[in-house]
C-alpha positions in Angstrom: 98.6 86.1 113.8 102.4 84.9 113.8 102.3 84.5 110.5 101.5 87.5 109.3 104.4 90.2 108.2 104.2 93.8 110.1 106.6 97.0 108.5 109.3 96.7 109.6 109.6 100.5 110.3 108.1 102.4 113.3 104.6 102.7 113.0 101.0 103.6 115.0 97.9 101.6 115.0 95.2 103.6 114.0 92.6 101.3 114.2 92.2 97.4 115.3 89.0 95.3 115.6 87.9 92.2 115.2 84.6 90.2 115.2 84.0 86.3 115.3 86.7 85.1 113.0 87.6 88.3 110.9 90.5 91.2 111.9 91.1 94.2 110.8 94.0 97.1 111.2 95.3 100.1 109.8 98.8 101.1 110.4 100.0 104.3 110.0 103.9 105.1 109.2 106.3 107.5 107.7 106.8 107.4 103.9 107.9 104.1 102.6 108.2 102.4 98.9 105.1 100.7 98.1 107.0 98.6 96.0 109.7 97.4 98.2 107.2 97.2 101.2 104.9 94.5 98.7 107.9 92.2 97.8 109.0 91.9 101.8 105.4 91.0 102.5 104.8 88.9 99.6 108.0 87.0 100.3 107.0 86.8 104.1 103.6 85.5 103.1 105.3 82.9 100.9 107.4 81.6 103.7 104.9 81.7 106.0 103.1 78.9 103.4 100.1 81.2 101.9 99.2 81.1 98.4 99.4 84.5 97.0 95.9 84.9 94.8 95.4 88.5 93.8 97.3 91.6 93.3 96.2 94.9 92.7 97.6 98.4 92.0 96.6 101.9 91.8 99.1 104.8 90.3 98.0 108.3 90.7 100.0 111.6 91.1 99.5 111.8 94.8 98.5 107.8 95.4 100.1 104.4 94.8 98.1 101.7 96.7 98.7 98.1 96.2 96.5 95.7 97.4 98.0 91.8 98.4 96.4 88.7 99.2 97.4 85.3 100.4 95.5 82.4 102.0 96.6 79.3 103.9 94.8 76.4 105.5 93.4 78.2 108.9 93.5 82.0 107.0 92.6 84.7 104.2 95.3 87.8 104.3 94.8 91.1 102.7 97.0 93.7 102.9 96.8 97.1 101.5 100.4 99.3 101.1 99.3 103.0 100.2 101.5 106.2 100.7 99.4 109.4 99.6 102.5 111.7 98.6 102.7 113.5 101.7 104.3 112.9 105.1 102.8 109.2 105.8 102.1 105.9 104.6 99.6 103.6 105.7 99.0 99.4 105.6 95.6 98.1 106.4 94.9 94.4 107.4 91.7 92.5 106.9 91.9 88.7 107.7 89.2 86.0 107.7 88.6 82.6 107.4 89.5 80.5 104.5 87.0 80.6 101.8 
């Protein structure tokens, strides 16, 4: 959807599907800040109209994941930021319908 914020560095899709109403897709990229990367997407979200409902975070020596989510009147957004510590950082995508 339109509505939904992509990196806005050069990335590759390594996976897409979708079935009925539900999407999914994982982007990979160079190395980005997890941090940074959330507040452009939460902010996008935001303006887009979604409600932001959960947030979650993982901090490890060689991880940092956080996990997004925002919902609207026709969807239900997750997005996942992780960079593993080496050469690449990834963002995965799952969107339904509404609860």
């Amino acid at each position: 959807p339109a509505d939904v914020p992509l990196p806005e560095v050069d990335f590759e899709v390594l996976m897409s599907s979708s079935q009925g109403d539900t999407m999914s897709m994982m982007l990979m990229m160079p190395p980005v800040d997890v941090a940074e990367m959330e507040t452009e997407f939460t902010e996008a979200l935001k303006s887009a109209g979604y409600a932001m409902e959960e947030t979650s975070r993982i901090n490890m020596e060689d991880l940092e994941s956080v996990s997004i989510t925002g919902t609207n009147a026709e969807r239900r957004v997750g997005i996942m930021i992780q960079s593993t510590g080496n050469d690449q950082s990834s963002v995965t995508y799952t969107i339904l319908p509404p609860d």
